[in-house]
C-alpha positions as CSV (number, residue, x, y, z in Angstrom):
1,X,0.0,0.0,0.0
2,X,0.8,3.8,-0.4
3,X,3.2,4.5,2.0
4,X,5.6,1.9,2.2
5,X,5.4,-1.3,4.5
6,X,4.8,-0.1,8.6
7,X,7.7,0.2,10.8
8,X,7.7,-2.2,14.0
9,X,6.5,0.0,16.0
10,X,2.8,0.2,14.5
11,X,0.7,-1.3,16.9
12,X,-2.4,-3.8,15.6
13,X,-4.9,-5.0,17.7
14,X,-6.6,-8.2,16.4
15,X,-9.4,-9.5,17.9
16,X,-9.6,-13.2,18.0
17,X,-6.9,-15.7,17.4
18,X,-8.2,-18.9,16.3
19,X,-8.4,-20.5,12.6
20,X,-10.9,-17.9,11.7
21,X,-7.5,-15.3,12.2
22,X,-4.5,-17.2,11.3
23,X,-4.5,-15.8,7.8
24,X,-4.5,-12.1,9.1
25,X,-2.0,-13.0,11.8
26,X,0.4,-14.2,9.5
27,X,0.1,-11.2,7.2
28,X,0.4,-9.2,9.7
29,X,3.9,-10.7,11.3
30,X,5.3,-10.7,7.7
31,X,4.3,-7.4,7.6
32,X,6.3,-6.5,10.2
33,X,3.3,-4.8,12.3
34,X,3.6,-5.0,16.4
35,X,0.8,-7.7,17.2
36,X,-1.1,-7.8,20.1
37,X,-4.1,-10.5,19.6
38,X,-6.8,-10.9,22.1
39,X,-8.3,-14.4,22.8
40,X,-9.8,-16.0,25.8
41,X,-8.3,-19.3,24.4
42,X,-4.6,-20.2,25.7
43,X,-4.4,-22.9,23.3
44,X,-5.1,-20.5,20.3
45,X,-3.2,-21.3,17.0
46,X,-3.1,-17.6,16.3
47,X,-1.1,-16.8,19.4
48,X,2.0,-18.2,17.4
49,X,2.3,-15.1,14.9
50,X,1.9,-13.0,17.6
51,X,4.3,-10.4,19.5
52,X,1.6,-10.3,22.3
53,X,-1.0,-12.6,23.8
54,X,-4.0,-11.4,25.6
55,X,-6.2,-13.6,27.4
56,X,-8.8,-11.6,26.6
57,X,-12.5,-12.9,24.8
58,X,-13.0,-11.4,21.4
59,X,-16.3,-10.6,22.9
60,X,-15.4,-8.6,26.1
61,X,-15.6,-5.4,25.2
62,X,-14.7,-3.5,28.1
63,X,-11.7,-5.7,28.3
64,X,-10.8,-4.8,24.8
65,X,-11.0,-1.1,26.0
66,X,-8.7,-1.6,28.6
67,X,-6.0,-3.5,26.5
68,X,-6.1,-1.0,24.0
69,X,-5.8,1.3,26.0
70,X,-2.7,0.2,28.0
71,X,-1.1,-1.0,25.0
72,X,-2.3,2.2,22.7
73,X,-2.4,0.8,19.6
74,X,-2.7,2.1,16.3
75,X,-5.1,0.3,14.6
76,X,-7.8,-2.4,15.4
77,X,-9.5,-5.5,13.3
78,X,-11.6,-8.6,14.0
79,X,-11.0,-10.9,11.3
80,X,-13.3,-13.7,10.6
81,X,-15.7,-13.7,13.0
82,X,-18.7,-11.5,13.1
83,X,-19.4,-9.9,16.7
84,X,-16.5,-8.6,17.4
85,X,-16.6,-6.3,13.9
86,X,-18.7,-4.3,15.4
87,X,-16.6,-3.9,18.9
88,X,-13.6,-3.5,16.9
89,X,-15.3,0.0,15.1
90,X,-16.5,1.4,18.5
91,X,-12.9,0.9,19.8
92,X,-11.9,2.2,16.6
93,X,-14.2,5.5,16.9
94,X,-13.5,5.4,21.3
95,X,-10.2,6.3,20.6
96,X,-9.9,7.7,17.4
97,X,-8.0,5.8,15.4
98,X,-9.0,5.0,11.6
99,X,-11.4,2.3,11.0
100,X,-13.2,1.2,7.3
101,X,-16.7,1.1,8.5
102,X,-18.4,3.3,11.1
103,X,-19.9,1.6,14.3
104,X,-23.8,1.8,13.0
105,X,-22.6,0.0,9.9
106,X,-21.0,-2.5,11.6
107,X,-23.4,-3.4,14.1
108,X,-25.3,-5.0,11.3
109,X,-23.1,-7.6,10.7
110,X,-24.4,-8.8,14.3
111,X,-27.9,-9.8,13.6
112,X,-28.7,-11.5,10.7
113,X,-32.1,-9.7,11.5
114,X,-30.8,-6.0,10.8
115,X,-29.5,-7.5,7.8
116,X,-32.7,-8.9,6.3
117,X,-34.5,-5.7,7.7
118,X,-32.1,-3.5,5.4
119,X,-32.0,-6.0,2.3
120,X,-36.0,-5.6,2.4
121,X,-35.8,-2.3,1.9
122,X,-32.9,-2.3,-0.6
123,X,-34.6,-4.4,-2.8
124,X,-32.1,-7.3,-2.1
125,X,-33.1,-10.7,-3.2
126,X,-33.4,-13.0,-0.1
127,X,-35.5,-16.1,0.8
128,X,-38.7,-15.4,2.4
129,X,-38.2,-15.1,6.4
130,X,-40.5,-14.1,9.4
131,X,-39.2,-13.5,13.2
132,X,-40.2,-15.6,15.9
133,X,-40.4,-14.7,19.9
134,X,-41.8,-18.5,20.8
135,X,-42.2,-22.4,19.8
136,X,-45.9,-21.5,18.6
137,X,-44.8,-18.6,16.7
138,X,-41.8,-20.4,14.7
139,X,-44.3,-23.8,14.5
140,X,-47.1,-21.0,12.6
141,X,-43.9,-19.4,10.5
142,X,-42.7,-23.0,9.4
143,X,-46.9,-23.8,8.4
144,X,-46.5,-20.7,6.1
145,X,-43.2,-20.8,4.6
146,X,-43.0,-24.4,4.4
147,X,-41.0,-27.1,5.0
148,X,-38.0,-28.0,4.4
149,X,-37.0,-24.7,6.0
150,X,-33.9,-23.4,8.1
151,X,-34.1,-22.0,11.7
152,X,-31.5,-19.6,13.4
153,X,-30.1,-17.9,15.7
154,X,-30.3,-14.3,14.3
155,X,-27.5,-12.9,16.5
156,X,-24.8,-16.1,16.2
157,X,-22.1,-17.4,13.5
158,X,-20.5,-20.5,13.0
159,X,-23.4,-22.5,13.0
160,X,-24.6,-21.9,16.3
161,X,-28.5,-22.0,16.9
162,X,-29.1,-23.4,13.2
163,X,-30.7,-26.1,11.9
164,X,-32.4,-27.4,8.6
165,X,-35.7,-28.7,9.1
166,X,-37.0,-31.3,6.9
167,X,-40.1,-33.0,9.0
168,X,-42.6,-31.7,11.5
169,X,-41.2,-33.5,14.2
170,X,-37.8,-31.5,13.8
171,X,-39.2,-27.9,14.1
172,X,-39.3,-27.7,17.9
173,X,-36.0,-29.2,18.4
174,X,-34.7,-26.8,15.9
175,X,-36.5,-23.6,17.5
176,X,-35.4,-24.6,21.6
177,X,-31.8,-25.1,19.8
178,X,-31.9,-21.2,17.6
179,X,-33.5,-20.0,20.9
180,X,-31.4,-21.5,23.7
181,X,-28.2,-20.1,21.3
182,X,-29.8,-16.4,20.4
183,X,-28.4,-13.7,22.0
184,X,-31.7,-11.8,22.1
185,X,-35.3,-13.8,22.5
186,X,-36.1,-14.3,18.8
187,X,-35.1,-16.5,16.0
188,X,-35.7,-17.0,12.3
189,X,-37.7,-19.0,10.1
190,X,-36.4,-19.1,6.5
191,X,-37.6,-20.8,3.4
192,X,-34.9,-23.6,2.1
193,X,-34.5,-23.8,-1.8
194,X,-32.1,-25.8,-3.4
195,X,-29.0,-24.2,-5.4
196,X,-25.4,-23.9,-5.4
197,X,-24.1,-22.2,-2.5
198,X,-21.1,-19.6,-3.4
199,X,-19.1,-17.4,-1.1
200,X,-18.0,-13.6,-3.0
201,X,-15.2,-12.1,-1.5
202,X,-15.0,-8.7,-2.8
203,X,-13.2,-5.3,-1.4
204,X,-14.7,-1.7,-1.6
205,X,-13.2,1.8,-1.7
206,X,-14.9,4.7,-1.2
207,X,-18.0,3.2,-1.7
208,X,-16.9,1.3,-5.3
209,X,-17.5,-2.4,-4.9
210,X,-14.5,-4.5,-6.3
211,X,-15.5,-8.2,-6.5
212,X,-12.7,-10.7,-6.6
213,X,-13.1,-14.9,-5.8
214,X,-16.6,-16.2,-6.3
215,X,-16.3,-19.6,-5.0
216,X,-18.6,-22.9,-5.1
217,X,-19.0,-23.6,-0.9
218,X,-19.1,-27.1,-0.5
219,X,-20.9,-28.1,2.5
220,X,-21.6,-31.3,5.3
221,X,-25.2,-32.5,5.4
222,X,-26.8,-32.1,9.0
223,X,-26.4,-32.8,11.6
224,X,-23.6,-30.7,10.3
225,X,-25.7,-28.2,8.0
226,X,-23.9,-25.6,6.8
227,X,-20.6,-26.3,7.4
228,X,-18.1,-26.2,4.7
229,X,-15.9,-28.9,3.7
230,X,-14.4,-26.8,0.9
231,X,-14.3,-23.2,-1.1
232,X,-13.8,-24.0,-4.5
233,X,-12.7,-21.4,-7.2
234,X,-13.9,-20.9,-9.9
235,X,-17.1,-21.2,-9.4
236,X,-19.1,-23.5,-11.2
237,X,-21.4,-20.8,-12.4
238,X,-22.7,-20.4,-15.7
239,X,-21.4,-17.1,-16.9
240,X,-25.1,-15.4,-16.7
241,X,-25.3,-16.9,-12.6
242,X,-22.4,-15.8,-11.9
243,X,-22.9,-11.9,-13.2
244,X,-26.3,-11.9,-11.1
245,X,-24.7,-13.6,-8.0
246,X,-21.9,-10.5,-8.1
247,X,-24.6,-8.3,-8.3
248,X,-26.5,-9.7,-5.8
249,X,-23.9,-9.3,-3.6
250,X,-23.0,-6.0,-4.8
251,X,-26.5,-4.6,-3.8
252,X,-26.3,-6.2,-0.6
253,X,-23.1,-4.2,0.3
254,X,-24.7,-1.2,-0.8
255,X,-28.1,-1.9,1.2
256,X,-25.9,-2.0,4.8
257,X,-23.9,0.9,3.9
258,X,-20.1,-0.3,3.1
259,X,-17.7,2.0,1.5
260,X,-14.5,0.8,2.4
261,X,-13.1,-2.7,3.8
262,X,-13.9,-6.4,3.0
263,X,-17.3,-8.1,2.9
264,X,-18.1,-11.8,2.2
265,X,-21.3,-12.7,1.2
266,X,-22.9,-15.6,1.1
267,X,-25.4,-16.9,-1.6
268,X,-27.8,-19.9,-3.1
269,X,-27.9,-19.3,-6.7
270,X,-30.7,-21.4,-7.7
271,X,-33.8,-21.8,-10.2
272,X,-35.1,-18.7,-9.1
273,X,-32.0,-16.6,-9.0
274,X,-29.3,-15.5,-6.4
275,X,-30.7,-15.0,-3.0
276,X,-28.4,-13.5,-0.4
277,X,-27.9,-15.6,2.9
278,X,-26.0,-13.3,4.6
279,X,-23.3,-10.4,4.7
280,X,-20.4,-10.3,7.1
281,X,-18.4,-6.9,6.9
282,X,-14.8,-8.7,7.1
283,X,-12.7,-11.0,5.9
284,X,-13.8,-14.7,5.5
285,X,-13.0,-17.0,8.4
286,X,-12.0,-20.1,6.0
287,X,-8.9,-19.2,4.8
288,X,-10.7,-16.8,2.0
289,X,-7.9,-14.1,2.0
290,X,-5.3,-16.6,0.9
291,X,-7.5,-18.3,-1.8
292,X,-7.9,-15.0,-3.6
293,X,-4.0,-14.1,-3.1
294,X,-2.7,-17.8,-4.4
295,X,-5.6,-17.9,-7.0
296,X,-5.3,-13.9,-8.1
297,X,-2.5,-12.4,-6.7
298,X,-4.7,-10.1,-4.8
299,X,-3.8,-9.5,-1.3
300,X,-7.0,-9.5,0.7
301,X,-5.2,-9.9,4.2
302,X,-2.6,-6.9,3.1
303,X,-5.6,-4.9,2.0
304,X,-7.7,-5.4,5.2
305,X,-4.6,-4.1,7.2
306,X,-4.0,-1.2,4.8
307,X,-7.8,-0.5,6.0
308,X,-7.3,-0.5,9.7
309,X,-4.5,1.5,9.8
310,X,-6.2,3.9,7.6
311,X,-3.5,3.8,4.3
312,X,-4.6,4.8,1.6
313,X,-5.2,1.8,-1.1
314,X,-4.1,2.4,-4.9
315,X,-5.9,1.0,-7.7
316,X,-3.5,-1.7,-8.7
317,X,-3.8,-3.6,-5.5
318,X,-7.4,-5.0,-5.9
319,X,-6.1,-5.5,-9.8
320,X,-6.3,-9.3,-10.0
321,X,-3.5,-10.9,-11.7
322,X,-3.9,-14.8,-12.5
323,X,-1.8,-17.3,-11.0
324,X,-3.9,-20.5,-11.5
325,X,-6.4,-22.0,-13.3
326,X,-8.2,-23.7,-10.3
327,X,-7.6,-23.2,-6.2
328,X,-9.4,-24.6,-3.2
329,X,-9.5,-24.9,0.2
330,X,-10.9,-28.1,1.8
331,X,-11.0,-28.7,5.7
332,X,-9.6,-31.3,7.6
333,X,-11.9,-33.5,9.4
334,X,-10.2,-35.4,11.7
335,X,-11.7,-38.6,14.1
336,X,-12.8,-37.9,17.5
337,X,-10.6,-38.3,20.5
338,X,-7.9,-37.1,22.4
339,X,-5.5,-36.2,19.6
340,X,-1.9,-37.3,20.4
341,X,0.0,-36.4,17.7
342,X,0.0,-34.9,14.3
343,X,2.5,-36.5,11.7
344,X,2.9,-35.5,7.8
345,X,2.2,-31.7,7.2
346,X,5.7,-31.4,6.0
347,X,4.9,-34.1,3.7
348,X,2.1,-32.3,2.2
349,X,3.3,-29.0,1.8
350,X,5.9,-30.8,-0.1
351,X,3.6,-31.8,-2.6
352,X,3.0,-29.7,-6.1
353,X,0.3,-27.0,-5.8
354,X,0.1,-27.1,-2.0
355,X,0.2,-23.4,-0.8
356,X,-0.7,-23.8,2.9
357,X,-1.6,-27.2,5.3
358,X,-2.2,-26.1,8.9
359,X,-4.1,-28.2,11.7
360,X,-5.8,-25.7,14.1
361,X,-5.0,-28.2,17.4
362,X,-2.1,-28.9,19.8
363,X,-2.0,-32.5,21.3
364,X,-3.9,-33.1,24.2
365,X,-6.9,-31.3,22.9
366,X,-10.4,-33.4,22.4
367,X,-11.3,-33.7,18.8
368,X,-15.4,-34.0,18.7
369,X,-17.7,-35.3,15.9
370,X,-18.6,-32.8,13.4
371,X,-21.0,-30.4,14.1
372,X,-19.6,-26.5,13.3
373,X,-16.9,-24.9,11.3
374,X,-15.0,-24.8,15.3
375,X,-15.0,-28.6,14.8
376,X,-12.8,-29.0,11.5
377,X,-9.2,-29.9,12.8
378,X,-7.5,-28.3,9.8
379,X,-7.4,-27.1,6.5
380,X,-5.6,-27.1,3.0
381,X,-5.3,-24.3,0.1
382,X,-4.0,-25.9,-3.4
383,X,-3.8,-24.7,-6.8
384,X,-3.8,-26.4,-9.9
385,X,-4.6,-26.0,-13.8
386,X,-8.2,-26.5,-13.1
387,X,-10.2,-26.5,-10.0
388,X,-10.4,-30.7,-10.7
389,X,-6.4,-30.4,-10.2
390,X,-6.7,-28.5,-7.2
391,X,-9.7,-30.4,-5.3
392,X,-7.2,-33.8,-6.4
393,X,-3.7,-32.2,-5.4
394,X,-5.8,-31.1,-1.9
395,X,-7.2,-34.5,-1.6
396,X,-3.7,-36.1,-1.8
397,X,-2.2,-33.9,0.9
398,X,-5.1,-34.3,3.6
399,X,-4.5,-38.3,2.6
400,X,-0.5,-37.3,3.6
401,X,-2.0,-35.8,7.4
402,X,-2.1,-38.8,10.0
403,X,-3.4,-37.9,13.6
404,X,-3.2,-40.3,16.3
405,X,-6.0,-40.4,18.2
406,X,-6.9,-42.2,21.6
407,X,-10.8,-42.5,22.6
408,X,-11.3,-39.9,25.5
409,X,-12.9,-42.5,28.0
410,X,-9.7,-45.0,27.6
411,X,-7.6,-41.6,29.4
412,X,-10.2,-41.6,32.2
């Protein structure tokens, strides 16, 4: 970015350092920036790339304050996860240091509610939803809409509080589940369609949307429902869908206000069109940034810095320039237990078009079935001629990854 790279002493506070942040962490150490990350995690993978470690949750804001204070920083993000984007902009505006979005904008990557409030009035395509404060309330919403239908959480990420509903007898575990999770005392009932799901990362700057990987999101079935096994660029897309899922997107940014920073939306392209899921007002938590830099050459990570510590961003930054034909990232899943040990990473990063192979836990740690993206044990981005290269190169190195694993009850 303008400017030239940051001297040592500029001081970054990242919020959150688990997988969701590694990517951002790492950018920011080869930056050269002065990283403090905050997580209430000791274990946290992200602490490695990190010049200071705060036991701190993401979500404590008045702890937050008080770090930022001491350790007056210079700039603040929260990469990858969605509740803290809006406590890293009011720490941003507490103590006036530059920040891409302003704390009412953020605040609506929070609640999936605001969101769908704001993309009703922009005219944004999204599946038909109603709020619900009860059982009988969601049971009369899912009557209407229909089943199958998906119920959520409308302040939560990470699959937390959501469920796909199928049968009658499902709804009411489903709506105790979105309600017991919620934040607030509602959750949403959403009409299900089928379609391709696809992630677009895209970048704005003073209020001009760039849009940069659209990727095919590959996801578990439930009980693991929407959790994604693998990003996959390029999309699959005819030509025609993919124009309208960009634009989809692009009036979804524009409903919630963003001018500057990254966004991720999520979106089922199907018979009917694109319909947005949802928007998050940062950088994707599954290893996004570093899909669009090995597939592109675009920087995302380097860019969302550039944002925090208020640089200015020249055009040829978000210019992408094509280093492959195909990329992916697909997550390790890994058997549950007590993990012991991890052998052959090196192995796979050795192999051709591997760009990154990282596993997200530390021996001793207990590896549960799959359930949410906080349950896959890993992850690996290749490249390749064509996205079938890639998905086949990635497939070989997660085949290279052994874990040894002893069943939790044999240890007690």
């Amino acid at each position: 970015m303008e400017g030239g790279l940051a001297e040592r002493g500029t001081r970054l506070l990242v919020l959150g350092a688990g997988p969701a942040q590694l990517g951002l962490l790492a950018a920011a150490r080869e930056r050269g920036l002065f990283v403090i990350a905050a997580d209430r995690d000791a274990s946290a993978p992200g602490f490695a790339f990190a010049d200071r470690r705060a036991l701190v949750s993401a979500e404590d804001e008045e702890g937050l304050g008080r770090l930022a204070e001491a350790e007056r920083v210079d700039g603040v993000i929260a990469p990858g996860i969605d509740w803290p984007v809006a406590i890293a902009a009011r720490l941003a505006e507490r103590f006036a240091l530059p920040h891409p979005i302003s704390p009412a904008t953020a605040l609506l990557t929070t609640s999936k509610l605001r969101q769908r409030e704001r993309f009703r009035m922009g005219g944004v395509p999204q599946p038909a939803f109603e709020l619900c404060r009860d059982e009988g309330e969601a049971v009369a919403a899912a009557r209407r809409i229909g089943l199958p239908c998906v119920v959520k959480a409308p302040d939560r990420q990470g699959q937390r509080g959501l469920g796909l509903v199928r049968r009658d007898e499902d709804l009411r575990p489903a709506v105790q589940e979105a309600l017991g999770a919620a934040r607030s005392t509602f959750c949403i009932v959403e009409a299900y369609a089928p379609g391709r799901e696809v992630t677009v990362n895209a970048f704005s700057v003073a209020g001009r949307f760039h849009p940069l990987t659209v990727t095919d999101r590959i996801v578990a079935e439930p009980p693991a429902f929407g959790v994604a096994l693998a990003h996959v660029w390029p999309s699959a897309l005819e030509p025609d869908e993919l124009g309208a899922a960009i634009e989809a997107a692009a009036a979804a940014v524009r409903a919630l206000g963003v001018e500057d920073g990254p966004t991720y939306t999520q979106i089922l392209a199907g018979p009917e069109g694109p319909r947005v899921i949802e928007l998050a007002i940062r950088l994707g938590g599954g290893h996004d940034a570093e899909l669009c830099r090995a597939a592109l050459g675009v920087d995302l990570n380097g860019l969302a810095l550039a944002a925090a510590l208020g640089e200015q961003i020249p055009e040829y930054a978000l210019t992408p320039r094509a280093r492959a034909g195909g990329a992916c990232v697909r997550f390790i899943v890994a058997p549950s237990g007590v993990l012991v040990a991890v052998n052959g990473v090196e192995d796979a990063l050795a192999l051709p078009g591997i760009e990154l192979a990282r596993v997200y836990r530390q021996p001793g740690y207990v590896l549960g079935p799959l359930r949410r993206g906080a349950d896959r044990a890993g992850a690996v981005l290749a490249i390749g001629s064509t996205r079938e290269e890639a998905l086949a190169r990635a497939a070989s190195a997660i085949e290279s990854i052994r874990f040894e694993i002893v069943d939790a009850e044999a240890l007690v």
